[in-house]
MDAnalysis code that builds the backbone (N, CA, C; Angstrom):
import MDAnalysis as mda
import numpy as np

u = mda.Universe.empty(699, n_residues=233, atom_resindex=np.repeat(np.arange(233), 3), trajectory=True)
u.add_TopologyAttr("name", ["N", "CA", "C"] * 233)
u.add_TopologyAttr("resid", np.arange(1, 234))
u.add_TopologyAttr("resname", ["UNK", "UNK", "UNK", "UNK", "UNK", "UNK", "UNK", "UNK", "UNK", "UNK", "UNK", "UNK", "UNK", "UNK", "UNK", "UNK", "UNK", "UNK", "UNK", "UNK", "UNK", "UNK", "UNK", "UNK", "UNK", "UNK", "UNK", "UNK", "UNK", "UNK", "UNK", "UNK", "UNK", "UNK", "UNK", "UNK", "UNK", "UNK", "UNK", "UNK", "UNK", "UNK", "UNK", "UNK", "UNK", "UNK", "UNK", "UNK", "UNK", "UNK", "UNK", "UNK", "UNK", "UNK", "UNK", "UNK", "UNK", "UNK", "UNK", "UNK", "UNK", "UNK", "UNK", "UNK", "UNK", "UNK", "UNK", "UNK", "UNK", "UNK", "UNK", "UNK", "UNK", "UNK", "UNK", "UNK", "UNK", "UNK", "UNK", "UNK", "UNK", "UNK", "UNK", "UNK", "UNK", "UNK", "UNK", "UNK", "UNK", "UNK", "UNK", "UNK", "UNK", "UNK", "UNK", "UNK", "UNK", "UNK", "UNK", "UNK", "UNK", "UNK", "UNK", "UNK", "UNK", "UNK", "UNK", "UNK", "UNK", "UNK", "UNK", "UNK", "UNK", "UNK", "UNK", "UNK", "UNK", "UNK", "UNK", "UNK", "UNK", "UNK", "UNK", "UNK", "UNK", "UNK", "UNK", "UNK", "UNK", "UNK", "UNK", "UNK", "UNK", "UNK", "UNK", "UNK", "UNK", "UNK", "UNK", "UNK", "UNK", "UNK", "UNK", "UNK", "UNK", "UNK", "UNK", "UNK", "UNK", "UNK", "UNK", "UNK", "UNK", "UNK", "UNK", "UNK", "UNK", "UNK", "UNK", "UNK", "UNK", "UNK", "UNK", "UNK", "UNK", "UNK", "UNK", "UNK", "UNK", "UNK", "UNK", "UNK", "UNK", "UNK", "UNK", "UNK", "UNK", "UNK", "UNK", "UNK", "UNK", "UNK", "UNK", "UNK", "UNK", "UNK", "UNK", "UNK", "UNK", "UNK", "UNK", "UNK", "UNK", "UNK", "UNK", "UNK", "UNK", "UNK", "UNK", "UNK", "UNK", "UNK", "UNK", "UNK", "UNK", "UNK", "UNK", "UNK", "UNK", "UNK", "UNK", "UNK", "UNK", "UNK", "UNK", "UNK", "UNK", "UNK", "UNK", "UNK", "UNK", "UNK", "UNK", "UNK", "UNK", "UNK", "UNK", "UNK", "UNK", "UNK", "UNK", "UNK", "UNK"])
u.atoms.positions = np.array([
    [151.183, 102.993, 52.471],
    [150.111, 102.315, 51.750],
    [149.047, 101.792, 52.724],
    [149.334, 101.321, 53.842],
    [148.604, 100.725, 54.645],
    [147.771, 102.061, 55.632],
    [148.094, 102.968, 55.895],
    [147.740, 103.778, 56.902],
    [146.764, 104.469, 55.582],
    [147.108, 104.424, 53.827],
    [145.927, 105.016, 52.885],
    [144.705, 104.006, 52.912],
    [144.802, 102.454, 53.429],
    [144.090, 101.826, 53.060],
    [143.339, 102.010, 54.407],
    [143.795, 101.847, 55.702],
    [143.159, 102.569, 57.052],
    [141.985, 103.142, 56.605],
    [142.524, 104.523, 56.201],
    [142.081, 105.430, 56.194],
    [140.824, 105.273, 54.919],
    [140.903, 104.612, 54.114],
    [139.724, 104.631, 53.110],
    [138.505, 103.843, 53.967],
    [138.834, 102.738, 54.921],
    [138.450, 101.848, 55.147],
    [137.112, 102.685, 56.558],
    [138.273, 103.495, 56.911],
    [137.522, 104.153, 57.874],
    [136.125, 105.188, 57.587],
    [136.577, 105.236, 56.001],
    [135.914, 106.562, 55.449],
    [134.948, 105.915, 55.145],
    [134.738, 104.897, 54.289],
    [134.146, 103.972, 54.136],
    [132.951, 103.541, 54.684],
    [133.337, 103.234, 55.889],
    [132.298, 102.562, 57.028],
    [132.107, 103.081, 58.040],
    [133.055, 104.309, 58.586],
    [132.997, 105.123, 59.589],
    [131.013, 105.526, 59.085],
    [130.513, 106.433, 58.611],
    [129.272, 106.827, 58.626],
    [128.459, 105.755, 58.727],
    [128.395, 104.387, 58.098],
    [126.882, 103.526, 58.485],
    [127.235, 103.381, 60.326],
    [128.129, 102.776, 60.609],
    [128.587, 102.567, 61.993],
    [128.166, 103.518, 63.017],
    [128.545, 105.060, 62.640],
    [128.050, 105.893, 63.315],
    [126.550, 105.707, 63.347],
    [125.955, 105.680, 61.658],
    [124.452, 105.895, 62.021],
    [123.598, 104.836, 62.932],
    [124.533, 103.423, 62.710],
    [123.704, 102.710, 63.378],
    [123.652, 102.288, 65.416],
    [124.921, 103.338, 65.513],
    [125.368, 103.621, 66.756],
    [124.495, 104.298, 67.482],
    [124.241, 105.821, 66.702],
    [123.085, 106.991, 66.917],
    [121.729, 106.045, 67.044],
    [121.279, 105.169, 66.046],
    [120.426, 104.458, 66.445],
    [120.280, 103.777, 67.027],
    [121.218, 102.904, 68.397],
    [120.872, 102.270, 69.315],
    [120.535, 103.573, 70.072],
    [121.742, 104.261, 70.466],
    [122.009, 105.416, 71.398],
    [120.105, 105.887, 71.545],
    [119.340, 106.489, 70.311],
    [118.111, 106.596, 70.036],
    [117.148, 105.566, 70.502],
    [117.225, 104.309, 70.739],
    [116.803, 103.197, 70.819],
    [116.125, 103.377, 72.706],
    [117.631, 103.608, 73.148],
    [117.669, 103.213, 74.766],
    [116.806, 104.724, 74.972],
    [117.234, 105.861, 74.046],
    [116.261, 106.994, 75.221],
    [114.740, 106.797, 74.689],
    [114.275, 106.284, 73.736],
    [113.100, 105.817, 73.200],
    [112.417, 105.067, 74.502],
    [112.921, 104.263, 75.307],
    [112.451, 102.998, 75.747],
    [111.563, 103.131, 77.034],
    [110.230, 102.585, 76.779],
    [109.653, 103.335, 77.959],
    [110.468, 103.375, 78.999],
    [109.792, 103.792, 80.406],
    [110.484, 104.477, 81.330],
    [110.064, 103.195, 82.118],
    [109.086, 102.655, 82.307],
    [109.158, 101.069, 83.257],
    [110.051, 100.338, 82.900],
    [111.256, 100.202, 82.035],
    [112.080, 99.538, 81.681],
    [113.239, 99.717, 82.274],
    [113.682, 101.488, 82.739],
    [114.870, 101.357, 83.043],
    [114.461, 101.967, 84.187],
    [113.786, 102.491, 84.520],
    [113.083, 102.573, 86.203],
    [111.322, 102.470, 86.093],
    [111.376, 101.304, 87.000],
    [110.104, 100.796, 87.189],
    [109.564, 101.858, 88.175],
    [108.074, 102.034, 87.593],
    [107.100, 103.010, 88.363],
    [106.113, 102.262, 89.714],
    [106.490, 102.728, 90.632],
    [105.784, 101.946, 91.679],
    [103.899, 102.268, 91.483],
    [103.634, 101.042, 91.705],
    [101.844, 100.854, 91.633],
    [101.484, 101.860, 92.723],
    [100.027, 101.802, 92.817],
    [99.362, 102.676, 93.622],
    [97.690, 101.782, 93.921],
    [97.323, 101.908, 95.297],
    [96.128, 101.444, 95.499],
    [95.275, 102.402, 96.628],
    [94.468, 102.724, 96.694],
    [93.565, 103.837, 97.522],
    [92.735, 102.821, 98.742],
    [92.909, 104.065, 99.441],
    [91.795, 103.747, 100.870],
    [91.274, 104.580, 101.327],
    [89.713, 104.373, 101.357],
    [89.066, 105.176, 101.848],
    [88.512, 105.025, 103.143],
    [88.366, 105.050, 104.036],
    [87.706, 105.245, 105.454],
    [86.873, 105.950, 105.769],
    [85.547, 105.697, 106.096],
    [84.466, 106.708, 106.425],
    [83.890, 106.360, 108.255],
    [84.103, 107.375, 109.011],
    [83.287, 107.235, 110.145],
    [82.391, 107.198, 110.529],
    [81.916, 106.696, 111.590],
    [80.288, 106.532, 111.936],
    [79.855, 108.211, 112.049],
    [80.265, 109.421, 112.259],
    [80.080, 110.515, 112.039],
    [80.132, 111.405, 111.064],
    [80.710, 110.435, 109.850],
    [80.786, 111.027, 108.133],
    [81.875, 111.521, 107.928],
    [83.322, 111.538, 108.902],
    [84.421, 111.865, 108.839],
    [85.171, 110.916, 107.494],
    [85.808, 110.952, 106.948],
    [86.408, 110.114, 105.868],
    [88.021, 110.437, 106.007],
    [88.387, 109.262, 105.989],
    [90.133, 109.475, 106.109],
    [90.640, 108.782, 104.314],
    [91.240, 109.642, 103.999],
    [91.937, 109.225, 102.164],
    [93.418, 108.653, 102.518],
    [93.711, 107.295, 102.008],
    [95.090, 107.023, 101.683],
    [95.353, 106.780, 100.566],
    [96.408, 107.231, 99.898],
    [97.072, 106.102, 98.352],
    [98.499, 105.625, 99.340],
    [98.419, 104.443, 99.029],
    [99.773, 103.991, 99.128],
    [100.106, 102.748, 97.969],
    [101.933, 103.402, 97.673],
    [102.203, 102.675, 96.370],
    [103.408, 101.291, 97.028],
    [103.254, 100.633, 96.161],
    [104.189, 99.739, 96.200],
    [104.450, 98.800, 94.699],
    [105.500, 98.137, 94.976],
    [106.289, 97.410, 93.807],
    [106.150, 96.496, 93.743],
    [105.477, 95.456, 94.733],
    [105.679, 93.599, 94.063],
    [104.268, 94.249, 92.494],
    [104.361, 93.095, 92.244],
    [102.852, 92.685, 91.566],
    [101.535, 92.985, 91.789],
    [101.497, 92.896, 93.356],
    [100.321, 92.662, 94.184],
    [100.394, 92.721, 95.578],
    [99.369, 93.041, 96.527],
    [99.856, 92.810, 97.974],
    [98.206, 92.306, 98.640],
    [97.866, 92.140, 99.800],
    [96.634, 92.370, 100.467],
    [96.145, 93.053, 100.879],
    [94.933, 93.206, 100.991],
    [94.091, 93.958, 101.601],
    [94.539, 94.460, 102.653],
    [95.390, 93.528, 103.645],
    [95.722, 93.642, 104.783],
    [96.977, 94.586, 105.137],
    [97.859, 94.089, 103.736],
    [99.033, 94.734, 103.701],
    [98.581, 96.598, 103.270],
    [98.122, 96.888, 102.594],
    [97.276, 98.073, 102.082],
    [96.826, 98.591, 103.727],
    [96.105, 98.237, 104.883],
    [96.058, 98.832, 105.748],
    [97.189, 98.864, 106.568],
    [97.845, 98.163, 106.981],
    [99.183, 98.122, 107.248],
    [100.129, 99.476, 106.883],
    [100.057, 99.119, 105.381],
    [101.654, 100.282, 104.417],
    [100.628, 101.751, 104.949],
    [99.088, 101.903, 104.677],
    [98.245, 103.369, 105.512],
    [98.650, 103.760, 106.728],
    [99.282, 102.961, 107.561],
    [99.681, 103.463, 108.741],
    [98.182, 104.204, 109.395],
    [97.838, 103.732, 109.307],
    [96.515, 103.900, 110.033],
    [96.053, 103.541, 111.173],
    [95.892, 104.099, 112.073],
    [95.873, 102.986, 113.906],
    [95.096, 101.886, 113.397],
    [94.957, 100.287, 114.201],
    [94.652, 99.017, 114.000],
    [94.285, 98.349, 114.797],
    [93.157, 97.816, 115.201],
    [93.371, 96.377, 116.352],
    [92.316, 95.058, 114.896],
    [92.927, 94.153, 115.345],
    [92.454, 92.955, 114.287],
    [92.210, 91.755, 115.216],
    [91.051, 90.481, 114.902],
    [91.355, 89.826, 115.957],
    [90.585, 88.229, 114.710],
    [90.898, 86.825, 114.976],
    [90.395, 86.283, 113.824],
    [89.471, 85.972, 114.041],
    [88.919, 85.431, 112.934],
    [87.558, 84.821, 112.667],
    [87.490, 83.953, 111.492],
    [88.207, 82.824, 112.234],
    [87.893, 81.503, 112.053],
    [88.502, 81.084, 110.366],
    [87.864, 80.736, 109.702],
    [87.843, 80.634, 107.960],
    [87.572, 81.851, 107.418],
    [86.990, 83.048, 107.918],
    [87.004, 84.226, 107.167],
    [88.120, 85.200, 107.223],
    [88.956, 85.036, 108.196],
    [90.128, 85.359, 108.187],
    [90.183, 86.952, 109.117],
    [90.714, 87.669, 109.561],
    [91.122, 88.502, 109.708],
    [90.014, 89.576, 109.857],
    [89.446, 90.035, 110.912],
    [88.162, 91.310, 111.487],
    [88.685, 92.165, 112.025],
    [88.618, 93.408, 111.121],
    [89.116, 94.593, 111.649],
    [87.922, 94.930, 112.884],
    [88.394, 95.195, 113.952],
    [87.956, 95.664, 115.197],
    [87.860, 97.026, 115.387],
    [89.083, 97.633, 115.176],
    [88.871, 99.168, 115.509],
    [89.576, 99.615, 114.523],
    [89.487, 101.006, 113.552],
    [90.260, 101.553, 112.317],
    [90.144, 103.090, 113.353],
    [91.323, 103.508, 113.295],
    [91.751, 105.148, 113.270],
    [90.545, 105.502, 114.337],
    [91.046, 104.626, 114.752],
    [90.744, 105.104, 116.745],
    [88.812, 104.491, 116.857],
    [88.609, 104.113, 115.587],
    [86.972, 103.952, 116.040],
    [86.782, 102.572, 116.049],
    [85.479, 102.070, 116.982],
    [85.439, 100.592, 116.961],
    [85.527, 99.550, 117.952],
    [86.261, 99.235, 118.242],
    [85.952, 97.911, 119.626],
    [87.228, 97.179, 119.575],
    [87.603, 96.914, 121.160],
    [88.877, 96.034, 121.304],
    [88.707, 95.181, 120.451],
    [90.225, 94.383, 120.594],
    [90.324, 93.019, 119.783],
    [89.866, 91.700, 120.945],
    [89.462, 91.923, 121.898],
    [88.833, 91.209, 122.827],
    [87.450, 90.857, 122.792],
    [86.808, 91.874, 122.003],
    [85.219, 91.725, 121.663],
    [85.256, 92.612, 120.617],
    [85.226, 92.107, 119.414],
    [85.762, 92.819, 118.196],
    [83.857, 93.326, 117.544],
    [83.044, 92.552, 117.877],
    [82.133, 93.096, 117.306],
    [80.868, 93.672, 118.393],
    [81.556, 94.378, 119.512],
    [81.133, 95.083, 120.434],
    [79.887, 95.582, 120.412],
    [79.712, 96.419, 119.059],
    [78.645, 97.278, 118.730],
    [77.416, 96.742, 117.748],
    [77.925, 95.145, 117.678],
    [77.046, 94.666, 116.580],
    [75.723, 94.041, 117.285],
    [75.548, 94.040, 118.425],
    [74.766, 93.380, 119.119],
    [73.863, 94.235, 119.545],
    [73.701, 95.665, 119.193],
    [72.867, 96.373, 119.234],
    [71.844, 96.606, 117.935],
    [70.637, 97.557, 118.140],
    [69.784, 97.707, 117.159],
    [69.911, 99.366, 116.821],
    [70.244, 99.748, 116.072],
    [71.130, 99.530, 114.767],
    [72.571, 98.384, 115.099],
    [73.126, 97.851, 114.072],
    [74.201, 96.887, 114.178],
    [75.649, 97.466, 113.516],
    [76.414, 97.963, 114.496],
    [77.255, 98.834, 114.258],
    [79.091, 97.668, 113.771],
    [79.439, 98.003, 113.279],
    [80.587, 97.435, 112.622],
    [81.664, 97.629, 111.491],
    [82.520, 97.185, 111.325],
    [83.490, 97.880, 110.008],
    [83.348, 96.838, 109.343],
    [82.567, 97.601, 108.409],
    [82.644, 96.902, 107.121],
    [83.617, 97.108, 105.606],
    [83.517, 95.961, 105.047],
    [84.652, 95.854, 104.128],
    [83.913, 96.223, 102.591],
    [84.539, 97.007, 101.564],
    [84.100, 97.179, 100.585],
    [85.403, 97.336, 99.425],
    [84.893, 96.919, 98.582],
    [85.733, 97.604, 97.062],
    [85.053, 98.056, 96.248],
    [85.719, 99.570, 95.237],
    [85.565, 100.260, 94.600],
    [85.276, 98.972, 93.202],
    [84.255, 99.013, 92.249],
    [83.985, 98.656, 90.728],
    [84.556, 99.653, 89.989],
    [84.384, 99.322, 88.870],
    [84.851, 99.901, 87.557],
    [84.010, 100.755, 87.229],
    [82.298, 100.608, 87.630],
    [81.375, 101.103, 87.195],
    [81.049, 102.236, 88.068],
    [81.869, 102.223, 89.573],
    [81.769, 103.507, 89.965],
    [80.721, 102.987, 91.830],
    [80.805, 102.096, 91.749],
    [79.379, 101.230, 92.826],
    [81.069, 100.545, 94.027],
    [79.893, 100.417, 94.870],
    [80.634, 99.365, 96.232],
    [80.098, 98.658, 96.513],
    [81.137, 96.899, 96.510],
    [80.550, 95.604, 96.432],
    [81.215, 95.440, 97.993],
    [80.425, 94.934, 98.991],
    [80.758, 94.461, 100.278],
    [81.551, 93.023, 99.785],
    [82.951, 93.142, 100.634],
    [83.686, 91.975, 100.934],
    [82.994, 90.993, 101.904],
    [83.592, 89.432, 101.548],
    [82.700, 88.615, 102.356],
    [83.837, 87.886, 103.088],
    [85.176, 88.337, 102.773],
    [86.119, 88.007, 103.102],
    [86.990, 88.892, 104.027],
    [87.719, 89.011, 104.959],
    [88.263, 90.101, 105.441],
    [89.933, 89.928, 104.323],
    [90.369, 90.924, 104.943],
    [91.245, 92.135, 103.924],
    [92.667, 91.158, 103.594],
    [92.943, 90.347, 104.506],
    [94.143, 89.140, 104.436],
    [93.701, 88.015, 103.105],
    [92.551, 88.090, 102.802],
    [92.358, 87.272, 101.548],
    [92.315, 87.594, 100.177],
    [92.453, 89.020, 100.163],
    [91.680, 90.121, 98.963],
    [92.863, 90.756, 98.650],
    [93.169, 90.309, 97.275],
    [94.658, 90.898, 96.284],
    [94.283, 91.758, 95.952],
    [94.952, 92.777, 95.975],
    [95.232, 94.189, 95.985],
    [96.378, 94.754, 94.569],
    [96.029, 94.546, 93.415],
    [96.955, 95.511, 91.952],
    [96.699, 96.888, 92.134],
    [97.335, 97.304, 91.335],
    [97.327, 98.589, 90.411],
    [95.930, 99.096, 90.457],
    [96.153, 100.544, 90.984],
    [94.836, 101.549, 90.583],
    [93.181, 100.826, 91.776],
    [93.550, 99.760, 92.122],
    [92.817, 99.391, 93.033],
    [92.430, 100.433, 94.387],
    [90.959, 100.150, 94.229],
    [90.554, 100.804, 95.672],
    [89.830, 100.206, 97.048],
    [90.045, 100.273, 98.079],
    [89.454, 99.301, 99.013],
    [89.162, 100.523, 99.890],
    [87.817, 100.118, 100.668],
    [86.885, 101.142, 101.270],
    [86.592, 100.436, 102.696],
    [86.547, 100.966, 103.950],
    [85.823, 100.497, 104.842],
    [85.074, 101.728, 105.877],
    [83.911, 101.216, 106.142],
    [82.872, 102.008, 106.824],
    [82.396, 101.414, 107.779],
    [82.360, 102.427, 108.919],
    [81.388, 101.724, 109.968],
    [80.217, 102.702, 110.238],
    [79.197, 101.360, 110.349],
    [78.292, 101.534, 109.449],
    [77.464, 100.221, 109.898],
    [76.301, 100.703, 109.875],
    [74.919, 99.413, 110.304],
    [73.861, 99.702, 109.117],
    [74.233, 100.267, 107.825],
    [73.899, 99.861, 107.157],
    [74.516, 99.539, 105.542],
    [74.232, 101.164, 104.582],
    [74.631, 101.384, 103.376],
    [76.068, 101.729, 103.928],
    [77.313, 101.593, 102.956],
    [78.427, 102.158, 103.494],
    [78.808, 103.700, 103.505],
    [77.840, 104.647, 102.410],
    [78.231, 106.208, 102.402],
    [79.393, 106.295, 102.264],
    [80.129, 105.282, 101.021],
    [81.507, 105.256, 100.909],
    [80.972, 106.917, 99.345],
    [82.141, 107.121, 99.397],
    [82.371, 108.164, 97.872],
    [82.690, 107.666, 96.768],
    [82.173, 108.072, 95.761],
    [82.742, 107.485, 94.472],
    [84.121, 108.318, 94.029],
    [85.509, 107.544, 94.172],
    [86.471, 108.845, 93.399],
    [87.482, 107.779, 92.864],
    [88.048, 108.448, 91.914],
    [89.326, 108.026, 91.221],
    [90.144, 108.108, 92.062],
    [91.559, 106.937, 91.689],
    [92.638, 106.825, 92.587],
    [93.137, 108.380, 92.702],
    [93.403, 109.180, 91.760],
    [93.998, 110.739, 91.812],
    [93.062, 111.514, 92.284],
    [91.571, 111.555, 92.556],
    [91.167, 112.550, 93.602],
    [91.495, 111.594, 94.803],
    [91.516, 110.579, 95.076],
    [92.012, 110.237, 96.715],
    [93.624, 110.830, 97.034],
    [93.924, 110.515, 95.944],
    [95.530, 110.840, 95.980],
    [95.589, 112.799, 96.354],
    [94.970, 113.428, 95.525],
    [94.727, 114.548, 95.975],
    [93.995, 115.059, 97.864],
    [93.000, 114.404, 97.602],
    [92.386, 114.490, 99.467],
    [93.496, 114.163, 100.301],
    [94.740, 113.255, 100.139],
    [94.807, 112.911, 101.333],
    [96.632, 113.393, 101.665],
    [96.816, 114.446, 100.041],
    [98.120, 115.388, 100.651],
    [97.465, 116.484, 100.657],
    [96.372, 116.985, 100.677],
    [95.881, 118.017, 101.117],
    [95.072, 118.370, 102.743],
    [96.465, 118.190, 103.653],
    [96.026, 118.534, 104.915],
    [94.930, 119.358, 105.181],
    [94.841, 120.722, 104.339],
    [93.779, 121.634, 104.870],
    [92.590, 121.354, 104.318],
    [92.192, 120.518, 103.910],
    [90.964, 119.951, 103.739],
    [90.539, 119.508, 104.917],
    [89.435, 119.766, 105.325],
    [88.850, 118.993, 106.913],
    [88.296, 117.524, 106.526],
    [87.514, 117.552, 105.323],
    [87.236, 116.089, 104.951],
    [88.602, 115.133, 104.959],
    [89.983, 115.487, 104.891],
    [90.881, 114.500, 103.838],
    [91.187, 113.373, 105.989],
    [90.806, 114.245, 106.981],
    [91.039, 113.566, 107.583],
    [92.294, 112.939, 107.968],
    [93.607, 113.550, 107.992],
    [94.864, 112.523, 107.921],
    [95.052, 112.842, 109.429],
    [94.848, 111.466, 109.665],
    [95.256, 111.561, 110.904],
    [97.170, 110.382, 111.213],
    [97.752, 110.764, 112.258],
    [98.956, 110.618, 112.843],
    [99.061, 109.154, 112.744],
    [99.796, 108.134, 112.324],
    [99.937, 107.024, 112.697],
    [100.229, 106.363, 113.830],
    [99.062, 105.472, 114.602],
    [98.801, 105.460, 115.734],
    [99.385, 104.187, 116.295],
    [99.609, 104.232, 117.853],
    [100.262, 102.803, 117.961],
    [99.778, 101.644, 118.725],
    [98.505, 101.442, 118.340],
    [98.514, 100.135, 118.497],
    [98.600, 98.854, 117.103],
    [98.919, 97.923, 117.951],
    [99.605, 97.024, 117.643],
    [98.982, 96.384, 116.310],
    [99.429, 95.933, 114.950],
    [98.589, 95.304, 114.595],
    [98.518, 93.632, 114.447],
    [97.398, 93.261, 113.956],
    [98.015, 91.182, 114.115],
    [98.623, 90.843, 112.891],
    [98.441, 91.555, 111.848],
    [99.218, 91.020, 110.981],
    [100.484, 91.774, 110.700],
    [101.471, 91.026, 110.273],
    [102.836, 91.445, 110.127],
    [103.026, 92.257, 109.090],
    [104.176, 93.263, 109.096],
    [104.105, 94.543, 108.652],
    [105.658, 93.810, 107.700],
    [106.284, 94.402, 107.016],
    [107.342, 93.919, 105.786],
    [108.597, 94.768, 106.658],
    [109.381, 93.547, 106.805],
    [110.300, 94.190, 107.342],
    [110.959, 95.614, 107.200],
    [111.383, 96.201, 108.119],
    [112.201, 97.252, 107.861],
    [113.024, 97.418, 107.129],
    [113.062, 98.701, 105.806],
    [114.260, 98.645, 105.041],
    [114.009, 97.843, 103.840],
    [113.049, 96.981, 103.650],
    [113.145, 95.646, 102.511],
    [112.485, 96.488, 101.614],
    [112.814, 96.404, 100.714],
    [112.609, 96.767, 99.300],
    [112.417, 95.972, 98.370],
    [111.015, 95.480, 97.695],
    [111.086, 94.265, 96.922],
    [112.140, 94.552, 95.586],
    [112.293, 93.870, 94.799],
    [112.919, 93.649, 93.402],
    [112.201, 93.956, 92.462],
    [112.046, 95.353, 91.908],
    [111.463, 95.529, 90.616],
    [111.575, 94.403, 89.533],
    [109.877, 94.000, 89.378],
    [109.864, 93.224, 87.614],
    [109.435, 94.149, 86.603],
    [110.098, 93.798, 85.745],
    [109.989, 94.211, 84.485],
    [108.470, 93.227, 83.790],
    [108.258, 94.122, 82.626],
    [106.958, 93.424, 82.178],
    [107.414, 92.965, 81.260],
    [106.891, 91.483, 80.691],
    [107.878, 90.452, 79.985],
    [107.337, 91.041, 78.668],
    [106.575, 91.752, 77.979],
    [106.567, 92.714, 76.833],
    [107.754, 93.734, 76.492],
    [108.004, 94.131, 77.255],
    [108.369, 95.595, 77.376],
    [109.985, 94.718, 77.656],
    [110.455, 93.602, 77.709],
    [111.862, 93.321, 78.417],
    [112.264, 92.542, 77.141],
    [111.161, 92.029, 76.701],
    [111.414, 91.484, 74.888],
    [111.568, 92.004, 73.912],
    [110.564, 93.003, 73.977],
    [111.102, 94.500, 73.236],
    [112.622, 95.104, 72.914],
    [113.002, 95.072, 74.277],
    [114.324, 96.440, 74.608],
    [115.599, 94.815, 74.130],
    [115.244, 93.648, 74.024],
    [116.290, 92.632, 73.877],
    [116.295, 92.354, 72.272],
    [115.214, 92.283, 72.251],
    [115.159, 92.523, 70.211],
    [115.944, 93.196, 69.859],
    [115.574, 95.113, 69.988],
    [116.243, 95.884, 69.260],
    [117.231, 95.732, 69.452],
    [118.372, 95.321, 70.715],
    [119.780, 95.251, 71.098],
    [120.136, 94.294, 70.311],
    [119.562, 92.875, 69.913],
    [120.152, 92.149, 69.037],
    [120.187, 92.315, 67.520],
    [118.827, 92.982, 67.363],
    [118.702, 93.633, 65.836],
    [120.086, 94.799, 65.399],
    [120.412, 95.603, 66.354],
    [121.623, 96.061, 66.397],
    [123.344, 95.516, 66.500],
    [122.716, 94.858, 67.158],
    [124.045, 94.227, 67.136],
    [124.637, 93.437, 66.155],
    [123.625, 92.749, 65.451],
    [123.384, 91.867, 64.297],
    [123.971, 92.627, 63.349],
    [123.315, 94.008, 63.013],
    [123.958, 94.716, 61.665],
    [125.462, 95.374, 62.273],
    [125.406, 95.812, 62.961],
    [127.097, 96.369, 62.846],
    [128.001, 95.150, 63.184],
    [127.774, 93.949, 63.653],
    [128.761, 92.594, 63.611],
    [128.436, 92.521, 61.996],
    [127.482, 92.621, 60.920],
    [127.521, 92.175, 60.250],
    [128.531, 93.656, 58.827],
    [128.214, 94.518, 59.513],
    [128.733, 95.641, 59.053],
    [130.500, 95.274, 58.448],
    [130.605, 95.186, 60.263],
    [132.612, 94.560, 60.331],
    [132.807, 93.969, 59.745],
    [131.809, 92.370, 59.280],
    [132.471, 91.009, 58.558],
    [132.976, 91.958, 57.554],
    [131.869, 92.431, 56.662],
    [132.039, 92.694, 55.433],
    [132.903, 93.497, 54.794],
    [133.462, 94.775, 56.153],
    [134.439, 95.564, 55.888],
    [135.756, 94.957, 55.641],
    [135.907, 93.973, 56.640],
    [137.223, 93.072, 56.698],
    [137.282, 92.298, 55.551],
    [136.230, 91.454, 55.479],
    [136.527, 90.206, 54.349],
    [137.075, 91.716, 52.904],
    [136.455, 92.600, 52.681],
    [136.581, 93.725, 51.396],
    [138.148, 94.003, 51.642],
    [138.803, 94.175, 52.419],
    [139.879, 95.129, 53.033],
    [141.561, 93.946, 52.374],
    [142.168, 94.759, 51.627],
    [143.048, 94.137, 50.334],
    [144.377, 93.845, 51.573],
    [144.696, 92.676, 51.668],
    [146.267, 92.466, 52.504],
    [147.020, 93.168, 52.048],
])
């Protein structure tokens, strides 16, 4: 009698259970993909030489945000930096061009006034000169930062993060410029070796995926009460 009542019981409720099983199961492969692996950001660099040479970087990373500084840094791009005062941080020489960190603005004391200058990419497609050097200037997503040397206009390019991203794994391009990561030293500190920040989740997307798990869970706990309390001693 008991193994007939099992068995009705199973027959019973076996199918909503399943369906609402299939529908978590459905739930989790539904769920965007920043949820169960976070997509690392991306920010561009462009470099233009006093000879019209242009060097392309994307480099991605995972906090939130990083600096300007850190962005030339993760480029691996040769470096000398030296300070200046409240403005923080003067690139001296980029990818071999430029002036010790001993007399960082070497070439500015001439007529034309030669120097690396700092720029970021707009929305609208234009380059706004930084008044800040690169240690002060937060760096998100899809962001582009430009520097030129240059005594006057910067002759930076207008491009989307994916044509830089394109120029600069395309070695046989003579424009893409990739040159070897070079070794001098830089002044600001580089992220330790090996460290890997801690993917965040976006607090949308983490409220989301906790709903439906409780909305689920809710009906098949509520599924069981009802099977049991029904089910004859």
């Amino acid at each position: 009698m008991r193994s007939n009542s099992s068995f009705a019981y199973a027959r019973r409720w076996g199918q909503p259970l399943g369906c609402l099983l299939g529908t978590l199961l459905l739930a989790l492969l539904l769920l965007p993909s920043g949820v169960l692996a976070q997509q690392p950001h991306r920010a561009g660099l462009v470099i233009r030489h006093g000879d019209g040479r242009v060097v392309y970087r994307v480099v991605e990373f995972t906090e939130p945000e990083i600096t300007g500084a850190d962005l030339l840094l993760r480029a691996q791009v040769p470096l000398l930096t030296a300070g200046y005062g409240g403005m923080g941080q003067a690139v001296c020489s980029l990818d071999g061009e430029g002036c010790p960190s001993d007399n960082c603005f070497c070439k500015s004391y001439t007529n034309p006034s030669y120097f690396w200058r700092y720029y970021r990419l707009n929305v609208d497609g234009t380059w706004s000169s930084m008044a800040f050097g690169p240690d002060s200037r937060k760096i998100h997503d899809g962001d582009i930062d430009g520097w030129s040397w240059t005594a006057g206009e910067s002759g930076l390019p207008n491009m989307s993060i994916d044509q830089i991203a394109a120029k600069a794994v395309n070695s046989a391009s003579p424009e893409a410029g990739l040159s070897e990561p070079g070794t001098a030293p830089p002044t600001w500190s580089a992220p330790p070796a090996g460290a890997v920040p801690s993917p965040a989740w976006t607090g949308s997307t983490y409220l989301g995926f906790v709903l439906i798990l409780l909305l689920l869970a809710g009906a098949i706990g509520a599924v069981l009460i009802r099977g049991r309390s029904g089910r004859k001693p």
